[in-house]
N, C-alpha and C positions, 0 to 999 in steps of 0.2 A: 128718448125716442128718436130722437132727431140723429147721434149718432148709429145705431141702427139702422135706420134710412139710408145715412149715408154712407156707412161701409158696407151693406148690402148690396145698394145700385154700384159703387166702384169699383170693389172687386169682380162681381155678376161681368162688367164690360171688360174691366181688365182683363180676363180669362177667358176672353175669347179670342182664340187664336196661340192661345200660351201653348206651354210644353207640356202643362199638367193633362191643357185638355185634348193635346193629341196625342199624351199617352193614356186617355180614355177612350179615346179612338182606336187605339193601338188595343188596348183591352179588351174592350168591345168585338174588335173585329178576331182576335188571336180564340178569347175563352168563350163569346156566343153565350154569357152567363151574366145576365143587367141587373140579380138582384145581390149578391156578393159582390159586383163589382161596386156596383154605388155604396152598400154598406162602407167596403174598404174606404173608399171615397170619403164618406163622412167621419168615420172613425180617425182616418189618419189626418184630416182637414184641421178635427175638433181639436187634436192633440198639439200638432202643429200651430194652428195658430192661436190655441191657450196657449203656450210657449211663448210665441212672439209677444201675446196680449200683456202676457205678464212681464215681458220687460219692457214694451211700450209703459205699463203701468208704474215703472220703475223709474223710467225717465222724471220723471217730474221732479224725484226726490233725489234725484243726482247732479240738474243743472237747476239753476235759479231760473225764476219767470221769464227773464227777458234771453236768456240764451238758449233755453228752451224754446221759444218764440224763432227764433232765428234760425235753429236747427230742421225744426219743422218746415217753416218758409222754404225753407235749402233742400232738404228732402221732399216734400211735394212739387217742388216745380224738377227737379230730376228725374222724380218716378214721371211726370208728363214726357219728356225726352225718353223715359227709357220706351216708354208706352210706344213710339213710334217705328221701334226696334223690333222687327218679328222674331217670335220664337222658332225653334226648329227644334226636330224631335231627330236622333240618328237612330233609328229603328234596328241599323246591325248592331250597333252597338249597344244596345238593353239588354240586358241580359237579366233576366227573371228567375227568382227562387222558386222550386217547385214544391210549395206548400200548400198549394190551394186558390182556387183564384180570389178568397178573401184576403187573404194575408196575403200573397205577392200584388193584391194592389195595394193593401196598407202600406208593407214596405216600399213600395215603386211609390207611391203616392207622396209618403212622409219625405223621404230622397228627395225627389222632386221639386219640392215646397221649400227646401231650404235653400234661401236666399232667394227664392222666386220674389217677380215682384208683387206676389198679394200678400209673400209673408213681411216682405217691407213694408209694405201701404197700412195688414193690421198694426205693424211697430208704432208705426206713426200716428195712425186713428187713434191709437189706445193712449196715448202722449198727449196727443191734441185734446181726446174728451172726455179722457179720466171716468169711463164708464168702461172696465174691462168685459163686463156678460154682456153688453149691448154690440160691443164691437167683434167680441167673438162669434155671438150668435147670427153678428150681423153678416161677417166676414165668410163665416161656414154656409151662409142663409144664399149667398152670391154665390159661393164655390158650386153650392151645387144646384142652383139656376142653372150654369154654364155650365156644368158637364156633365148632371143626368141626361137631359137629351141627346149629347155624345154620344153618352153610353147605349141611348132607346133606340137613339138610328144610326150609329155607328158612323161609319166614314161615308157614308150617303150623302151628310149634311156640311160637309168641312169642306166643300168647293163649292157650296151654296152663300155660305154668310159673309157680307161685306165689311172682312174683319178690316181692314184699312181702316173703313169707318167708324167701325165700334170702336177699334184704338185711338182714330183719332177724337171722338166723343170723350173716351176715359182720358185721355189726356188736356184736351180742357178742362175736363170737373177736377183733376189734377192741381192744373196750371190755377186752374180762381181759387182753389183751396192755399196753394202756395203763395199768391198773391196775396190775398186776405190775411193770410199769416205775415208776410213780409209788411204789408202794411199797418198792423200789428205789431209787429217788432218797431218798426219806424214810429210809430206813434209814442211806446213806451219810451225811447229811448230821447222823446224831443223831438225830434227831427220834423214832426207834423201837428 
């Protein structure tokens, strides 16, 4: 349960402010259509980060305990750093397939996601708690906290939220997740 919890509330804050969610914004305000857009949303989220989950899930059995400990440590204290990095969206430069506004957000959506930072954060959740449905469900459960409401009031609310904050929130629960692991590592290896 507890990862669950916790990949819910970090990506949920992650993502605000990302690119994902101001090309919901961008969605929103382009097709004026919230219930294909959110489906795409979820659909392309679920597949995307089962993808990540599953080789977050993988990790375990490709490094031993204690480099696996270290890896994680080193990746959540970076995603904290990236965390402080705002997204930008180049609006000329999107260019959308005209298939539909459920599928050109699927595909806009799944695009997006690769290599985003929620699809790292799931890599890492699914590594660290070796519960793949808890972290996917959790991870998609946060995607779309932050960006149905995008989608419900469009670009109305994107020079309302105090993303500085929210980033800087996600990037402490980041930073103690990386800590704890670092301390973790340091423990197994002696050192404390």
């Amino acid at each position: 349960m507890q990862a669950l919890f916790v990949s819910t509330g970090i990506v949920a804050l992650a993502e605000i402010g990302d690119k994902t969610q101001l090309l919901a914004f961008v969605l929103a305000a382009r097709f004026k259509r919230p219930l294909p857009i959110i489906m795409g949303i979820l659909v392309a989220t679920l597949l995307n980060h089962g993808l990540a989950g599953a080789l977050g899930s993988l990790l375990p059995s490709v490094f031993n305990p204690q480099v696996l400990t270290w890896i994680l440590a080193v990746s959540f204290l970076l995603m904290a750093g990236w965390m402080m990095i705002p997204d930008k969206l180049d609006e000329e430069g999107l260019e959308l397939p005209r298939y539909g506004v459920f599928v050109t957000t699927l595909i806009a959506f799944f695009i997006a996601e690769m290599g985003d930072k929620t699809q790292i954060a799931t890599i890492a959740l699914a590594a660290q708690y070796d519960a793949f449905w808890s972290v996917v469900i959790g991870t998609t459960l946060g995607m779309m906290l932050a960006n149905v409401p995008a989608v419900l009031v469009g670009g109305r609310l994107a020079n309302k939220l105090p993303v500085r904050l929210v980033h800087s929130i996600a990037a402490c629960i980041f930073a103690i997740l990386g800590l704890l692991a670092l301390w973790q590592a340091l423990r197994t290896t002696g050192w404390f």
